[in-house]
NUPA-776894 format. One record per residue (C-alpha): z, y, x. Coordinates in steps of 0.1 Angstrom, whole numbers, padded with zeros to 4 digits, always signed. Example, Ala and Ser with C-alpha at 12.3 -4.5 7.8 and 13.67 -1.06 7.14 Angstrom:
REM NUPA-776894
+0078-0045+0123
+0071-0011+0137
This chain:
REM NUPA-776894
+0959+0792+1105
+0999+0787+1114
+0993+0795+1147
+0969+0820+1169
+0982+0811+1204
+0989+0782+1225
+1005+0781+1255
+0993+0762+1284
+1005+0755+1319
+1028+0787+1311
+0997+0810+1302
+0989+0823+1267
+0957+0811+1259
+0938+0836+1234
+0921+0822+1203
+0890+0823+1207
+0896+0797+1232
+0910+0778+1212
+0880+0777+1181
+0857+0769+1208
+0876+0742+1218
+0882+0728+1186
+0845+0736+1173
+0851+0760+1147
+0823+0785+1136
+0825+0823+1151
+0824+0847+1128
+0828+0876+1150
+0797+0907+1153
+0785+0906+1195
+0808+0944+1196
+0837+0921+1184
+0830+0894+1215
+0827+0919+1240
+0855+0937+1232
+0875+0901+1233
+0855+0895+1267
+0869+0932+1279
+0908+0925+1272
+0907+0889+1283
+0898+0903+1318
+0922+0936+1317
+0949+0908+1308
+0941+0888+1337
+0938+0918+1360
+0975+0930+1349
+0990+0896+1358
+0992+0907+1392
+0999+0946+1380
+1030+0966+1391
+1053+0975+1360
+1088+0965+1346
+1072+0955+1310
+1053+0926+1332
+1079+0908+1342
+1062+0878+1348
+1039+0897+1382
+1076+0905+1391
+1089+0867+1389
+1064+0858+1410
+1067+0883+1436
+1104+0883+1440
+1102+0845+1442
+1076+0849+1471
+1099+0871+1489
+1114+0852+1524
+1153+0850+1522
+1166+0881+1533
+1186+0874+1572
+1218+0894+1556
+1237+0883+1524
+1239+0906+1508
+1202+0917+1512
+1199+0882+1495
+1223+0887+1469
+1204+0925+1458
+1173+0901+1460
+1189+0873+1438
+1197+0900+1412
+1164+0916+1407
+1142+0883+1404
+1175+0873+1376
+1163+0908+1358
+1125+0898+1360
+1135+0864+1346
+1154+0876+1322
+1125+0906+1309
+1103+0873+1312
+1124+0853+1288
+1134+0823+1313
+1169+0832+1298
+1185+0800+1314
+1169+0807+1345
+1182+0845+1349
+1221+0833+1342
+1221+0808+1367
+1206+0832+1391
+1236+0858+1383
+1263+0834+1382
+1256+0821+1416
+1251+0859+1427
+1290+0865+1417
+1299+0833+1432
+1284+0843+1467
+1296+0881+1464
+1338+0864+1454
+1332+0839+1483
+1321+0861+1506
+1339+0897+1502
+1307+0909+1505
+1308+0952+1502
+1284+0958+1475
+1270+0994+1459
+1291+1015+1444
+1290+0994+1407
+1276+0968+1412
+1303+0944+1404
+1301+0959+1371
+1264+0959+1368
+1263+0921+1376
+1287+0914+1349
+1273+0933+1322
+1240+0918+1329
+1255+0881+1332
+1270+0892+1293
+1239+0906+1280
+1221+0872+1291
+1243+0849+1278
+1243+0869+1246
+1204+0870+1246
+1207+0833+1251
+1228+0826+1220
+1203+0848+1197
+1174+0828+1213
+1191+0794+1200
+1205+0806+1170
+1187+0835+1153
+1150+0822+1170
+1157+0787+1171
+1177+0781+1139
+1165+0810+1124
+1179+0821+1089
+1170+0850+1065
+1212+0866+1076
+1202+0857+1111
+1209+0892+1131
+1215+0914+1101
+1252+0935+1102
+1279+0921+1095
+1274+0891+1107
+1285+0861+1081
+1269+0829+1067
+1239+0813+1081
+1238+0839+1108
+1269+0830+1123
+1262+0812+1157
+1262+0769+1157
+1258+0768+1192
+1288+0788+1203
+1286+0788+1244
+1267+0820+1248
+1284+0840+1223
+1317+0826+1234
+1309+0834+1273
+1295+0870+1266
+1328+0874+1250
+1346+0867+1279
+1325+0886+1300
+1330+0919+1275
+1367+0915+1283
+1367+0919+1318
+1344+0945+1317
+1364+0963+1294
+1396+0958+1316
+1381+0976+1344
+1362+1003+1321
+1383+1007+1292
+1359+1037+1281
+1328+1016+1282
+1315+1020+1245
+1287+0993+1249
+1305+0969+1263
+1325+0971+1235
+1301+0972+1207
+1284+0944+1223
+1321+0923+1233
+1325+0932+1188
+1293+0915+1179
+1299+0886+1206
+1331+0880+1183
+1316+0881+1150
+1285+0861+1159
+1316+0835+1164
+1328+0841+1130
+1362+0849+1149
+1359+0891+1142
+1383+0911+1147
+1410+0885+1157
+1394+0877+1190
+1389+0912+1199
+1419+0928+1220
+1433+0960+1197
+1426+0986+1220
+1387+0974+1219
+1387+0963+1183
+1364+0984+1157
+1375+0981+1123
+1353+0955+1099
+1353+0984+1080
+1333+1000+1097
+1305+0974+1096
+1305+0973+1059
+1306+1012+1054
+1283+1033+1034
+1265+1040+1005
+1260+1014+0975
+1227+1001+0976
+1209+0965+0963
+1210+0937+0983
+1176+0930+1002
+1167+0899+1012
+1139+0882+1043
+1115+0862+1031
+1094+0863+1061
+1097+0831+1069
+1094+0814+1038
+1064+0839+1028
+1043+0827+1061
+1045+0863+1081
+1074+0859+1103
+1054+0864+1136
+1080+0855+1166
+1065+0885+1190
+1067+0912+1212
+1073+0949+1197
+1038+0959+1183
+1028+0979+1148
+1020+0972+1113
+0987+0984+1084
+1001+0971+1048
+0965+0979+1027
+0948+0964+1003
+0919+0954+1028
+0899+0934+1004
+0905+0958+0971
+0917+0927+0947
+0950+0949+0940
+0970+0926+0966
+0986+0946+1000
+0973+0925+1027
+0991+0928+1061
+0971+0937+1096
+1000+0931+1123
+1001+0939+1164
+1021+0930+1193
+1016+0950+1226
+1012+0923+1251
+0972+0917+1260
+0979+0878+1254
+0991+0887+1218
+0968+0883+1190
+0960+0904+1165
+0968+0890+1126
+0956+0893+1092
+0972+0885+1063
+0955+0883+1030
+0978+0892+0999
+0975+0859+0974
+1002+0869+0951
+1033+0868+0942
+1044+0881+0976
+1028+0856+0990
+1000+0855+1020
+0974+0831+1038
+0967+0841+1072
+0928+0852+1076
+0928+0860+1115
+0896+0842+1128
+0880+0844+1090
+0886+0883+1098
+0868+0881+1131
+0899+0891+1149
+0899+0864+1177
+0901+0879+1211
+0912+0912+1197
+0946+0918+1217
+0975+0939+1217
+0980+0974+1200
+1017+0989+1200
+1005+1009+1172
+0982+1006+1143
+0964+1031+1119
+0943+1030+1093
+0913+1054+1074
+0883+1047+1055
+0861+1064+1081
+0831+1061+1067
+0832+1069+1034
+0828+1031+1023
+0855+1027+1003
+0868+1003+1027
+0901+1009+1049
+0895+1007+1087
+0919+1002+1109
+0925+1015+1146
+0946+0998+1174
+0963+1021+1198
+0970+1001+1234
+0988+1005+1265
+1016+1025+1258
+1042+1029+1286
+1019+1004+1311
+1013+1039+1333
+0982+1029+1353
+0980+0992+1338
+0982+1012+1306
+0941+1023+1313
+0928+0997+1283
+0905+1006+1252
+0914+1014+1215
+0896+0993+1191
+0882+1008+1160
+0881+0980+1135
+0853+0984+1109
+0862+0970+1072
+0830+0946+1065
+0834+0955+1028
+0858+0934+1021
+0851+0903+1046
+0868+0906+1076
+0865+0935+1105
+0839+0943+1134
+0848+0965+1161
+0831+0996+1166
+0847+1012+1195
+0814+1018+1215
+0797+1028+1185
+0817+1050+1171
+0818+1073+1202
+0858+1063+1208
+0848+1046+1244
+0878+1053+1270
+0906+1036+1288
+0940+1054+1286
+0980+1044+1277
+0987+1050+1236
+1003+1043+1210
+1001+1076+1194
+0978+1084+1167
+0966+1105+1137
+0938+1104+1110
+0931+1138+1089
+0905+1160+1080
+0913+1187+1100
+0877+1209+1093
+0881+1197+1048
+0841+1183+1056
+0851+1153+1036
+0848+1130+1065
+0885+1115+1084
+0890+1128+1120
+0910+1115+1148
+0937+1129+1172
+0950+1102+1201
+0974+1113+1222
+0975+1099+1255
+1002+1091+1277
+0999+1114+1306
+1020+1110+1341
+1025+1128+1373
+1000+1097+1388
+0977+1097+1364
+0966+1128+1344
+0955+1117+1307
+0948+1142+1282
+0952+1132+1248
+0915+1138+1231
+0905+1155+1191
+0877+1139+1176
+0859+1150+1148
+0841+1125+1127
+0805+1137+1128
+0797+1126+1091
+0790+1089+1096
+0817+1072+1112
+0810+1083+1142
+0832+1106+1166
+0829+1138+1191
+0853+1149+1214
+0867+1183+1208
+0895+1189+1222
+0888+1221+1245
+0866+1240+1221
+0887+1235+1192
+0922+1247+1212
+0942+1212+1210
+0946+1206+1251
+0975+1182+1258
+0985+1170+1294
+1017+1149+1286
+1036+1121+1282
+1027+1118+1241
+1046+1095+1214
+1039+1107+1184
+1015+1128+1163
+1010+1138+1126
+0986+1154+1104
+1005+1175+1078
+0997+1208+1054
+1027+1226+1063
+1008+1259+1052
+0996+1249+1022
+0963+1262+1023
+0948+1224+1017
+0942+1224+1056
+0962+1201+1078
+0982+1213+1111
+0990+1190+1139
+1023+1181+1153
+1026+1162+1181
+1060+1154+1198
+1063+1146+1238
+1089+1123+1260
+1084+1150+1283
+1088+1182+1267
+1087+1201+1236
+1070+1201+1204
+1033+1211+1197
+1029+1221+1162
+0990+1234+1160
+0983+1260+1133
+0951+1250+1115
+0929+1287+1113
+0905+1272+1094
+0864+1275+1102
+0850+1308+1123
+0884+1305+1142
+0882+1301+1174
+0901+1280+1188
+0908+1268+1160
+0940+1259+1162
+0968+1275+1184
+1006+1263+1193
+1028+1280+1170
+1060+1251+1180
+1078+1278+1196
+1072+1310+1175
+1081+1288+1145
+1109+1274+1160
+1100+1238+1158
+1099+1229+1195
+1131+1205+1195
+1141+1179+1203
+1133+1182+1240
+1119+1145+1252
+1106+1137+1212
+1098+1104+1203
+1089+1097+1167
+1078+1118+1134
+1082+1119+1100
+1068+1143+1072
+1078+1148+1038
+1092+1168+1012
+1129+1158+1012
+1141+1184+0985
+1111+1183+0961
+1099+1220+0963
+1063+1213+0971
+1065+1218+1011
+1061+1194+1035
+1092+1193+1055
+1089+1180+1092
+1120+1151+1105
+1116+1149+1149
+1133+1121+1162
+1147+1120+1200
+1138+1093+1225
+1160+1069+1233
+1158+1071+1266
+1173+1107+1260
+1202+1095+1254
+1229+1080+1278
+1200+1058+1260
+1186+1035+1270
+1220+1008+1266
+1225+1029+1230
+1262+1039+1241
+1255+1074+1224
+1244+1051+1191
+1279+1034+1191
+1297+1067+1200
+1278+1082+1171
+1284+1049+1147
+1322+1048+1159
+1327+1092+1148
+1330+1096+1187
+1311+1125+1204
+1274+1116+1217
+1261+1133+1247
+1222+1133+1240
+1201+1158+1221
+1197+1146+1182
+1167+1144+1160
+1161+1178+1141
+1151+1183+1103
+1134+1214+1096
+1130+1224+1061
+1100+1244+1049
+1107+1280+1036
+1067+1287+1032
+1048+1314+1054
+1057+1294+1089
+1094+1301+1081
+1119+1268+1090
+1156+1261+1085
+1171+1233+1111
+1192+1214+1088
+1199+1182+1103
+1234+1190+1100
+1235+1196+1060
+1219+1167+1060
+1241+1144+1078
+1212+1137+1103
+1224+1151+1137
+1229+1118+1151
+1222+1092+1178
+1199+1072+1159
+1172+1057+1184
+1149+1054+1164
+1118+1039+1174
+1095+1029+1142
+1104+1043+1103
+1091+1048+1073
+1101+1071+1041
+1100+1055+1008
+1116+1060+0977
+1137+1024+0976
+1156+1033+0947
+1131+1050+0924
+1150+1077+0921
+1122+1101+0929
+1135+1114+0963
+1120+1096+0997
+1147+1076+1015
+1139+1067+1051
+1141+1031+1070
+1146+1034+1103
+1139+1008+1133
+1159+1008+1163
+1162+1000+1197
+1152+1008+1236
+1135+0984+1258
+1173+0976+1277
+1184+0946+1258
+1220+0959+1257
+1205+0983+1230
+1217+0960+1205
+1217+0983+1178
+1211+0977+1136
+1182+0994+1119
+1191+1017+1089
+1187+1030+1057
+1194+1067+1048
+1196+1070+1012
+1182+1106+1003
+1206+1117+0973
+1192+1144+0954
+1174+1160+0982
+1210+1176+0992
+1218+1147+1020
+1211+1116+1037
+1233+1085+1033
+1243+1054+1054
+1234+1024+1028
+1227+1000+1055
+1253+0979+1052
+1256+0973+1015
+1212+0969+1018
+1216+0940+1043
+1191+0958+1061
+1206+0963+1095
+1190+0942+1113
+1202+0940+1151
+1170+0934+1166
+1144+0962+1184
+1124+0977+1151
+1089+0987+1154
+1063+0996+1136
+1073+0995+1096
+1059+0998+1063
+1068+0997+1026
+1047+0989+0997
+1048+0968+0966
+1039+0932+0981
+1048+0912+0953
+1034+0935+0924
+1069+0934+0906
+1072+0973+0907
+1093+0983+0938
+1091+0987+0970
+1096+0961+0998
+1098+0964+1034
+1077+0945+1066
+1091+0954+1097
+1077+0944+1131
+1111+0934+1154
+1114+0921+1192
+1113+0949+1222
+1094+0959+1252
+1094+0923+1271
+1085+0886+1267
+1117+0878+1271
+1127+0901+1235
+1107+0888+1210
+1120+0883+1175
+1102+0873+1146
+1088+0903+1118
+1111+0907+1086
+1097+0910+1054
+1129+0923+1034
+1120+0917+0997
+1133+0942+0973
+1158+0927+0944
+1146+0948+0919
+1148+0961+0894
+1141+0995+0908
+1133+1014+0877
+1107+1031+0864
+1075+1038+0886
+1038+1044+0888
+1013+1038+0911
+0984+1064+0921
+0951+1056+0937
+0930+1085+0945
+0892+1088+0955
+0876+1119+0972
+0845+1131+0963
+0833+1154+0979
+0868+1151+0998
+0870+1123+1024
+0870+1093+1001
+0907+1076+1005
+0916+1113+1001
+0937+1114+1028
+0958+1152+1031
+0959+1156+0987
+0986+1165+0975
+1005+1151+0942
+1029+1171+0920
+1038+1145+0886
+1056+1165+0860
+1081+1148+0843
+1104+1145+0809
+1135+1130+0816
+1165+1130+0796
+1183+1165+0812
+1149+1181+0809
+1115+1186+0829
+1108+1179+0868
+1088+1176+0891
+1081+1151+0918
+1059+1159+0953
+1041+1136+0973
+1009+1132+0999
+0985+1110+1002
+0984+1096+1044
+1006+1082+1068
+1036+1105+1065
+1054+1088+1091
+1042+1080+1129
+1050+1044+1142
+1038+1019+1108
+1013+1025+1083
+1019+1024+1048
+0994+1020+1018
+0972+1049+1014
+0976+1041+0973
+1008+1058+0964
+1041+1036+0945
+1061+1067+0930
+1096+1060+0917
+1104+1083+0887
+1138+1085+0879
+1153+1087+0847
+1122+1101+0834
+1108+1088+0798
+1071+1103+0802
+1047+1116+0829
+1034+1149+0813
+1010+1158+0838
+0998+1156+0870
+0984+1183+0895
+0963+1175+0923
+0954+1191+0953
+0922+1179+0967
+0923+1181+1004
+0903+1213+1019
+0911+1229+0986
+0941+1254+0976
+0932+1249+0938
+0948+1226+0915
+0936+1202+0896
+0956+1197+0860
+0951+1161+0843
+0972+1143+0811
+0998+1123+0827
+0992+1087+0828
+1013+1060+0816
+1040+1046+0839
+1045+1010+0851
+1012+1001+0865
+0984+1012+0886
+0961+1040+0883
+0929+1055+0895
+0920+1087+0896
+0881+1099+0916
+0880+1136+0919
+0860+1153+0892
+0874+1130+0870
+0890+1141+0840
+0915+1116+0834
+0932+1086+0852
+0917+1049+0847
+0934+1016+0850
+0936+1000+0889
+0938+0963+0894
């Protein structure tokens, strides 16, 4: 189907609506219904709820409001329902609304707070900027559209937007000649134009240089469109997995708003996908900022999860839906069932083994406010799918504001620790003791140095260097830096100095020992980073990482990026030369082999926090060739059976002698979910001599003949060898 929703009389009508309407057979199980039956009535309850991500409740209330007696009462008012219009995306509405607001306060000398003629100005820019990209990069929407620098089809046909923020930028930057966003912003008004740098006063101009900086790197390209998946929609998450095991990556895709639909897409080849939403029994099934996925049962069948409600506070109190994989045919929730019942705000998530029982468990960590106390929850899979909750006995209590979370072996003793990171404090990094401990786990953030950043948003965990240790990447929050407009991002992009705290890096010396070297790396900036994913684009053998961008402000204008890993010695800008910076908010992202031609390409979920900030999803296809790879599938038994937590070390011939590659099977990142079956890049390497695996609950190592590279393999534990994958 080409489309899930319809809109009606302004209201998003849900698809399952719309089959009964037309007639069309319900495939869904009676868990699936009610759970459709449960978020059609939380989204009608929130359209009346109090919070800044539902702008549409705020719309109506501001426009209910009387005329205040005093003008300038009336002109605050004015401004706030143009804010709520604007989050709402009535774009045309929200200008009009500011440009008579500065009319009234010139014609009347009204004395307004202390800047609020600048406020009024920058948001009258930002809207008319948000306008242009709505006609232009949405409306006449090209593969450039968006991505830095600016040039061909993405330059802007209808010019009155771009042309008017431009203006805008100028007088703002005539009365705040140190305003860095306004400048960033007034610089990509200009190019949009096709009229950068010329049009941009000398003293506010930055460099083209600057845009096409960095590291040389293929050209990408998005297909989305053309390929069926561009999904125009809110900010939301992403499972790329071979749902249906034909050898295809199939695409499971979110947005966060309980009137968006969840969407299947079915790999048919070639890069290519058919959309299998109501086939898949999804109809009703809403929302989900983040999305995970496990085979939970043992199956052989990937499950998903969807994590909802993040940053809603107490509108936030919705249900996570467990989606079972009906062996191939489509999915039934199994929320009730599976034990996972609750209401709280998520979008943070982690599936491991944490007792090495062979069967996946779950952390979720909640979203915990002054108002509303939510403690995230432990679950531990009680050998058939289904879940207790363990929390207190087993020593993980969390009471916080939590965004991201990670299983990861950072001891090597084939048992996984948990690292969590908090908006509203430090680190937890919990120290698996293994069975008979009790608790069995404890915080060891602080006396292993790993608390920071202070206010931590997203997670990443990999071995950088190659030396067999999982090394841990914490990202900041945007909103911790002067963040939320990204002026510490363009300080940071521009050499300048950025106030906020950066991500950290910590390298793994073994025994709980940690070096911070963000620094060495080149990775103590202001990145925002909101979604990302490491993957080894260039087959080099070392994981690069993709990172998506943004805050909810829409003045966070700010590109995506790509930090080529070079040798495991540092990270490098190769954005620009990529085409991969795309302006718009990035989400949840993943990168896997979609058209089966060897390398690796990239989905990434784009469009922010509000109605009003949707963009459509970018595939970005790789141009290949990448060199040589190999792709590893393993199966657990009597370890969980998509073996989730093994580790991989492929020994390698190569031309200046041996080496050795490192990699885990499992998300290793925490906003996007990858393909549990592993695409390795090799290098300059000839031959695979061998390959060790660590089966997870297990410090021995298992030794096998390497197998050949170029295609898919399979490998079930107890195996002796590796056999052929589809």
């Amino acid at each position: 189907m080409a489309e899930t929703i319809l809109r009606v009389a302004g209201r998003t009508l849900p698809l399952a609506l719309l089959l009964a309407a037309c007639g069309a057979p319900d495939p869904r199980p009676a868990a699936t219904r009610a759970m459709a039956e449960r978020l059609e009535a939380l989204a009608h309850a929130q359209e009346t709820a109090a919070s800044p991500f539902l702008p549409e409740a705020l719309v109506r209330r501001y426009a209910a409001i009387p005329a205040p007696p005093d003008l300038r009462s009336r002109v605050l008012l004015q401004v706030r329902l143009a804010q709520a219009l604007l989050a709402a995306g009535d774009t045309g509405a929200a200008i009009a609304e500011l440009d008579a607001a500065r009319e009234t306060v010139d014609a009347s000398a009204l004395t307004m707070p202390a800047g609020f003629d600048d406020e009024l100005d920058s948001l009258r820019a930002i809207a008319n900027l948000r306008l242009a990209e709505q006609l232009n990069c949405i409306g006449n929407h090209s593969a450039q559209a968006c991505i830095l620098p600016l040039e061909g089809a993405a330059l802007h046909r209808w010019t009155e937007g771009a042309e008017r923020a431009l203006a805008l930028y100028g007088e703002l930057l005539a009365r705040r000649p140190d305003d860095l966003g306004a400048r960033w912003l007034m610089n990509l008004s200009a190019m949009a134009l096709g009229r950068h740098p010329e049009a941009v006063p000398e003293p506010w101009r930055i460099a083209p240089e600057r845009f096409e900086a960095g590291a040389a790197f293929p050209a990408f390209r998005d297909v989305a469109m053309e390929r069926g998946i561009g999904i125009d929609a809110a900010s939301g998450g992403v499972v790329m997995e071979d749902f249906d095991r034909d050898g295809r990556l199939d695409l499971l895709v979110s947005s966060w708003g309980l009137r968006d639909p969840l969407r299947s897409f079915r790999g048919s080849g070639e890069g290519r996908f058919i959309e299998r939403s109501h086939e898949d029994g999804l109809a009703g099934l809403t929302g989900g900022l983040n999305l995970l996925s496990a085979d939970v049962d043992n199956d052989g069948w990937i499950d998903a999860l969807v994590l909802r409600g993040a940053w809603l506070g107490a509108a936030g109190a919705q249900p996570n839906s467990l989606l079972r994989n009906r062996a191939g045919r489509g999915f039934e929730d199994v929320t009730l069932a599976a034990g996972l019942e609750g209401e709280f705000p998520t979008q943070a998530g982690a599936f491991g083994d944490f007792d090495a029982d062979g069967w996946i468990d779950l952390f979720v960590g909640n979203e915990g406010t002054f108002a509303r106390d939510t403690a995230s929850r432990l679950y531990r899979n009680l050998g058939d799918g289904r879940f207790e909750e363990v929390s207190a006995a087993a020593g993980v209590e969390i009471r916080g504001f939590v965004k991201a979370a990670l299983w990861v072996d950072l001891t090597e003793d084939g048992l996984p620790e948990l690292v969590v990171s908090r908006l509203d404090g430090p680190n937890h990094v919990f120290l698996n003791r293994g069975p008979g401990a009790a608790p069995r786990f404890v915080d060891v953030a602080g006396a292993w140095g790993l608390q920071r950043p202070l206010g931590g948003f997203s997670l990443c965990a990999f071995d950088y260097d190659n030396d067999g240790r999982q090394d841990l990447f914490a990202f900041s929050s945007p909103a911790d830096f002067a963040g939320a407009r990204g002026e510490d991002y363009v300080a940071d992009y521009l050499g300048l100095p950025a106030r906020g705290e950066p991500g950290r890096v910590y390298r793994n010396r073994g025994e709980g020992r940690f070096d911070e070297v963000s620094a060495a790396l080149g990775l103590d900036q202001a990145l925002l980073v909101m979604g990302l994913t490491a993957a080894d684009l260039d087959a080099d053998g070392y994981l690069d990482l993709y990172l998506g961008t943004g805050a909810p402000d829409f003045r966070a204008l700010v590109p995506n990026r790509l930090l080529r890993n070079r040798d495991g010695e540092r990270f490098e800008d190769a954005t620009a030369a990529a085409r991969l910076g795309h302006l718009q908010k990035g989400h949840g992202i993943a990168a896997g082999d979609l058209d089966q031609d060897g390398d690796l390409d990239l989905y990434a979920v784009l469009g922010g926090a509000y109605p009003g900030d949707t963009y459509p999803n970018a595939l970005f296809e790789h141009p290949g060739p990448a060199g040589a790879w190999v792709g590893l599938e393993l199966e657990g038994s009597p370890a969980n059976r998509a073996a989730i937590g093994a580790r991989i070390a492929l020994h390698l011939a190569t031309p200046r002698g041996p080496r050795t590659l490192h990699r885990s099977v499992g998300a290793t990142c925490s906003f996007g979910t990858s393909p549990l079956r592993l695409h390795i890049g090799l290098g300059d390497a000839h031959a695979i001599e061998a390959v060790e695996v660590q089966w997870p609950g297990s410090t021995r190592r298992e030794r096998l003949p390497g197998p050949a590279p170029g295609r898919h393999w399979r490998l079930r534990q107890g195996e002796a060898g590796f056999r052929p994958a589809p």
